[in-house]
C-alpha positions in Angstrom: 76.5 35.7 -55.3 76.6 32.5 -53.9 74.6 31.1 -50.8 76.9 31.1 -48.7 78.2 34.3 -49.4 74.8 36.0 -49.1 73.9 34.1 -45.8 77.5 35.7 -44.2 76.2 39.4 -45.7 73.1 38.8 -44.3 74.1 38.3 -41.1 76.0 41.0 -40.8 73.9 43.9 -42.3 70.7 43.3 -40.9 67.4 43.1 -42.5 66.6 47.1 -42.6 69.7 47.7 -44.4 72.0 49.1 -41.9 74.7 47.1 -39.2 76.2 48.5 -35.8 79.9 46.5 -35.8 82.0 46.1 -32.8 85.9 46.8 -33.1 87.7 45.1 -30.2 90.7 44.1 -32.5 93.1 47.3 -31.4 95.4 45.2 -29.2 96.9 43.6 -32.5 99.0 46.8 -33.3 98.4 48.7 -29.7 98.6 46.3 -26.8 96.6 46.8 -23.9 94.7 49.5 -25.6 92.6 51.7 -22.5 89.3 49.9 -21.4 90.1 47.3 -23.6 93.1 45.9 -20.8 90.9 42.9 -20.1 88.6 42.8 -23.6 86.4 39.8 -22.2 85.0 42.4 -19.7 85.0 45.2 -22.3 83.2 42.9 -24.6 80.1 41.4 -22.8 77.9 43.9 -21.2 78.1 45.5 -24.9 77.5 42.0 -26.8 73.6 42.4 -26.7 73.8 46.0 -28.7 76.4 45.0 -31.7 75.6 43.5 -35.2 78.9 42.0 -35.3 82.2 42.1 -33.6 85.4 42.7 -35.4 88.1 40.9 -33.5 91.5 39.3 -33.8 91.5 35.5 -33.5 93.3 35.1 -29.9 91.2 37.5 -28.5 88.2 35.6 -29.7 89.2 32.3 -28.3 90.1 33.6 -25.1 87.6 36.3 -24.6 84.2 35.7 -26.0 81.6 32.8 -25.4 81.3 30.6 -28.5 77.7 29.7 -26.7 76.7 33.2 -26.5 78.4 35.9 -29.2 77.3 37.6 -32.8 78.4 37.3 -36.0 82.4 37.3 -36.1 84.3 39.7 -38.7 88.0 38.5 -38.0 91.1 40.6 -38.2 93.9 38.7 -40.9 96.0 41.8 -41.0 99.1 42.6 -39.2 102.5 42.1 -38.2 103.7 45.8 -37.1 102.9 47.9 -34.1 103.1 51.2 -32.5 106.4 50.9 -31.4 108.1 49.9 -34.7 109.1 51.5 -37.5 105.9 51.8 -40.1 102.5 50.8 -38.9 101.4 50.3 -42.7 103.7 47.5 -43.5 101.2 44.6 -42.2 100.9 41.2 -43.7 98.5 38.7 -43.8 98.4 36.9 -40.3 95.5 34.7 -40.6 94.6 31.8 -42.8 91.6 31.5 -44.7 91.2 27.8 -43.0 91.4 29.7 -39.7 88.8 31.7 -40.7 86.5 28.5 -41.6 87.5 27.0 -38.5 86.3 29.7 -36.3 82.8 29.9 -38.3 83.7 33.8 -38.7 80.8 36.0 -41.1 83.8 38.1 -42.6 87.1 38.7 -42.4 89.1 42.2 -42.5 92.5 43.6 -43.6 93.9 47.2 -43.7 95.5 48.5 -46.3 97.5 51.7 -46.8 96.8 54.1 -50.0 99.2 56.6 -50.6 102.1 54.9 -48.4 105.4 53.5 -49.0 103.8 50.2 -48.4 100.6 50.3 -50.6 100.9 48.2 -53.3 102.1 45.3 -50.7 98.7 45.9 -48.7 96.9 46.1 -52.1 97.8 42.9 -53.2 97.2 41.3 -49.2 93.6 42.5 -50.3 93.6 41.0 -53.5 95.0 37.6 -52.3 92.1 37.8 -49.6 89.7 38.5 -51.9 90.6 35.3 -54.4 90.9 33.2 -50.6 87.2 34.5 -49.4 85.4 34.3 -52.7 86.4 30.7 -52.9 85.0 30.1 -49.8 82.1 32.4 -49.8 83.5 34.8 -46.8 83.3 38.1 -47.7 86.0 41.2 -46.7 86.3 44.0 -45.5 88.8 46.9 -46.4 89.8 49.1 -43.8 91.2 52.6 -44.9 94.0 53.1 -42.7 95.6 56.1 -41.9 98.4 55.1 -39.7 99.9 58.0 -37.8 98.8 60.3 -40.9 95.5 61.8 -39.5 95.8 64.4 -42.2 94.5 62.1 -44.4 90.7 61.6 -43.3 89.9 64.1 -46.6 87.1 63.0 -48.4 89.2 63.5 -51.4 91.8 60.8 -49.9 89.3 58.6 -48.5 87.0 58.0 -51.8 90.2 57.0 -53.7 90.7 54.6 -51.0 87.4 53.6 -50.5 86.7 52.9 -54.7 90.3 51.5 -55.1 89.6 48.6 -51.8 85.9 48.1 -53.6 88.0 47.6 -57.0 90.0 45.1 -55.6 87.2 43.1 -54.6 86.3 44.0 -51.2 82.5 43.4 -50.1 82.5 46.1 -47.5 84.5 49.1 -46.7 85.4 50.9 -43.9 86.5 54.0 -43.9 86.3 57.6 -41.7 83.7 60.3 -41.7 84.8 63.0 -42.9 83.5 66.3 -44.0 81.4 66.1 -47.7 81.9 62.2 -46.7 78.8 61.8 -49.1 81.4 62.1 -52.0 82.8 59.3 -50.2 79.9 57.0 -50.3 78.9 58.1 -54.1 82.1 56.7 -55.4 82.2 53.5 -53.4 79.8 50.8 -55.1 79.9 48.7 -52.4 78.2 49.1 -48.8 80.2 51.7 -46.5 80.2 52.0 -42.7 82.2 54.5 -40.9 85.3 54.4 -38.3 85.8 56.8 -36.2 85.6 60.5 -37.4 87.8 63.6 -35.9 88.8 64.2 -31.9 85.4 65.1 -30.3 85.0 66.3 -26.7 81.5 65.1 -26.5 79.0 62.2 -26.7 77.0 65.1 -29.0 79.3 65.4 -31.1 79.6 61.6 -31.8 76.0 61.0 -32.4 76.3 64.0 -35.1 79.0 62.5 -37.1 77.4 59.4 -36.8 74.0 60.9 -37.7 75.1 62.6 -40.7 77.1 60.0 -42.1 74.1 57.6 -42.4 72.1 60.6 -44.0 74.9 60.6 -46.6 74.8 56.9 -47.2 76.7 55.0 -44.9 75.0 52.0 -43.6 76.3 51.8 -40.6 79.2 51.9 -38.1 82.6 50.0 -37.4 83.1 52.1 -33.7 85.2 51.3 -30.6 86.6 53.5 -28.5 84.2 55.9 -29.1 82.1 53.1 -27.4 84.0 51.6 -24.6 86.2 55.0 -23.8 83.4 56.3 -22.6 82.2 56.3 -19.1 79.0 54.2 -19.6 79.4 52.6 -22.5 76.4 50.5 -22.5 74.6 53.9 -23.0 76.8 55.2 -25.6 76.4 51.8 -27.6 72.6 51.9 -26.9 72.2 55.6 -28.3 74.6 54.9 -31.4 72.2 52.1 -32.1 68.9 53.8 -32.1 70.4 56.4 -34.9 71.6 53.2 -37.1 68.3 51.2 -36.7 65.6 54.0 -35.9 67.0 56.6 -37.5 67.0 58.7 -34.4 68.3 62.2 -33.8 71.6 63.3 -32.4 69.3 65.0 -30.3 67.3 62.0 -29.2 70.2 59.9 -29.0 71.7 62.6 -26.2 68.5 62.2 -24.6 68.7 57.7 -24.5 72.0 58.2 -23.2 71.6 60.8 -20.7 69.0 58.9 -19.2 70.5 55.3 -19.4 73.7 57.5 -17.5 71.6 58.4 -15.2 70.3 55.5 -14.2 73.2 54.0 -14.3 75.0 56.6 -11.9 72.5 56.2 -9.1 
């Protein structure tokens, strides 16, 4: 691995192993996602807690501090949305000399296993790949579901997951699931975890989360589970201390509660 190459990995999975990324990208297929209407706002009391932010490049010029911000993973996929026809027939968006120009640590694409439009986003990872290993900026896969929720198997996730590492990619992101450890066995390269099934609770987040890094994850790729939430600064805060300290569910419940309630006075 070249230098540069290990100097982007290094910034983004820190030095005990594990990384806490931001998603704030969801605009590029939702529009003005919830919470994330005005994502300069969304973004900066939250800044001080992520690893990295994962971000689409307009947003990134025209929402976050180039004097003040964390490693950049960028968002190159796209080109559909909620309202058209098939969410999984993205392209490329985003040149590999953008990528350079904006000094990004990564870059990410999704791609779509088991869809009509797989092997198109296979080969957008491939093509990525070639671009970032050229240029020693790494990528990361995404394992998108689309509207298919159904999906987030561990059986259909670890054939996503080996096929995006296959292909090239540095880092994969892909769901919790139950047995997700199957998930991280077959994957040879690092894992960290999107959002896992509906939960009512902050509880219930800090126990996927929690059992995911037992079962090798090294870390998370979370949004709205973050910036939904009604004090988000907490939630971030108590996500982080399982990543990093290796906390509890139940001593993450505890940061937050009381974070909350210093916050709601």
């Amino acid at each position: 691995m070249d230098w540069g190459m290990k100097n982007r990995m290094a910034q983004l999975i820190q030095a005990d192993g594990h990384c806490l990324f931001l998603p704030v990208d969801h605009g590029y297929f939702q529009g003005p996602t919830r919470k994330l209407e005005e994502p300069g706002k969304t973004i900066e009391p939250l800044l001080p807690y992520a690893d990295a932010l994962f971000i689409t490049r307009g947003v990134l010029r025209s929402s976050v501090d180039p004097a003040n911000t964390k490693p950049i993973i960028l968002r190159v996929s796209g080109g559909t949305s909620m309202v058209g026809k098939d969410l999984a027939n993205e392209g490329i968006t985003t040149s590999m000399e953008e990528a350079i120009r904006l000094n990004v640590a990564a870059v990410g694409l999704s791609i779509f296993v088991g869809t009509d439009y797989e092997h198109e986003s296979l080969l957008n990872l491939s093509k990525l790949v070639d671009e970032g290993e050229k240029y020693g900026i790494p990528v990361m896969a995404v394992t998108a579901v689309g509207r298919e929720l159904e999906k987030r198997d561990a059986r259909f996730l670890a054939l996503a997951s080996r096929i995006a590492a296959e292909l090239g990619a540095r880092v994969v992101k892909t769901y919790w699931c139950q047995d997700f450890e199957k998930v991280v066995r077959g994957c040879p390269v690092p894992v960290v975890m999107a959002g896992g099934p509906h939960v009512d609770t902050e509880l219930e987040v800090f126990e996927f989360v929690y059992d995911g890094m037992q079962k090798g994850a090294i870390g998370v790729n979370l949004g709205r589970n973050i910036w939904q939430n009604d004090f988000p600064v907490a939630m971030i805060k108590a996500i982080r201390v399982i990543i990093h300290q290796d906390a509890s569910p139940k001593e993450a419940q505890e940061l937050y509660d009381s974070i909350k309630n210093e916050e709601a006075r």
